[in-house]
C-alpha positions as CSV (number, residue, x, y, z in Angstrom):
1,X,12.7,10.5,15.4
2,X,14.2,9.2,12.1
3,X,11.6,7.0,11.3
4,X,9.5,10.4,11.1
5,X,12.7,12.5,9.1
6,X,12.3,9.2,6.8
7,X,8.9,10.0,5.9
8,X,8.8,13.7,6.3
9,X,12.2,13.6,3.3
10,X,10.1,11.5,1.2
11,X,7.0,13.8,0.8
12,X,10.0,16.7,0.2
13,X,10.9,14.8,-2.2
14,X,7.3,14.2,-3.5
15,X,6.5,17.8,-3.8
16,X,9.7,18.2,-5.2
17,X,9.1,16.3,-8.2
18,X,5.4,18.1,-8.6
19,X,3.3,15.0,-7.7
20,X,0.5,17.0,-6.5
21,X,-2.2,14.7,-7.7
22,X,-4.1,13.6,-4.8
23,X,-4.1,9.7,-6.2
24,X,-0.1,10.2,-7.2
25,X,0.3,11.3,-4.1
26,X,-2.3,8.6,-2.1
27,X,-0.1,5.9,-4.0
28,X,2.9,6.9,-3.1
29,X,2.3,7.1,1.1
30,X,1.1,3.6,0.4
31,X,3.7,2.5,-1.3
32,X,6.3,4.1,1.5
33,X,4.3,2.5,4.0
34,X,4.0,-0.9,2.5
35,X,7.8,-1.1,1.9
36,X,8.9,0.4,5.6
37,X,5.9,-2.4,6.4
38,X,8.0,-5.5,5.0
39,X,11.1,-4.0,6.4
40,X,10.2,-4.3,9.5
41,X,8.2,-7.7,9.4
42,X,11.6,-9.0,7.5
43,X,13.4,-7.8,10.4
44,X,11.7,-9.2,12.9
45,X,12.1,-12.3,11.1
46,X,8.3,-13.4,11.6
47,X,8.3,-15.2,8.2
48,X,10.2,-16.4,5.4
49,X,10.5,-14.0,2.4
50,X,8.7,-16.9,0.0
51,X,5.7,-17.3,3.2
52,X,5.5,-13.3,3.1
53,X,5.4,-13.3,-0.7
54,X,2.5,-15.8,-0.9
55,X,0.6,-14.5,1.9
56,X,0.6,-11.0,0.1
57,X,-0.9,-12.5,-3.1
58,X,-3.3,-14.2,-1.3
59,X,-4.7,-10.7,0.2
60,X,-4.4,-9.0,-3.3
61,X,-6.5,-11.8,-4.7
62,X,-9.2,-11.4,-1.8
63,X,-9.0,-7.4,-2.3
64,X,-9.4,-7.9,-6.0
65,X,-12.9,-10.0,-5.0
66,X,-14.0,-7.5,-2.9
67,X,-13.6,-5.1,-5.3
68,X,-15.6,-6.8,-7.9
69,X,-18.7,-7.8,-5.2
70,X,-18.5,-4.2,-4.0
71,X,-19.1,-3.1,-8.2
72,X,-21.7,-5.7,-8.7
73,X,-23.6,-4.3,-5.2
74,X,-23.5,-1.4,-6.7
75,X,-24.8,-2.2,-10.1
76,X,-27.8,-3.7,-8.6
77,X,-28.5,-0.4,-6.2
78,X,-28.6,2.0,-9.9
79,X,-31.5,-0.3,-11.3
């Protein structure tokens, strides 16, 4: 019940503040949910903060490589 009051207060305060852009508003679930994420992966005490800091960079350097094959797949599709 207060994990769902935790996230219910923070889109209050969302609307609150008049982020009713659908990206402002994307980016900031994710963020909530990527920080509630770590909490509870810290908690658990599944990893090391420095093995949990490496492994993210590692998947935001494979997301940033998908992102570029996905725009050159894409380029080739227009011609």
């Amino acid at each position: 019940m207060s994990k769902s009051k935790f996230i219910i207060d923070k889109l209050a305060k969302l609307f609150e503040q008049g982020l009713v852009s659908y990206k402002d508003l994307s980016s900031e679930i994710v963020n909530i949910l990527r920080s509630k994420r770590d909490e509870i992966v810290f908690k658990m005490k599944l990893t090391s903060k420095e093995e949990t800091e490496i492994i993210i960079k590692r998947i935001e350097k494979l997301e940033q490589k998908i992102e570029k094959l996905n725009k050159k797949k894409k380029a080739k599709k227009a011609k």
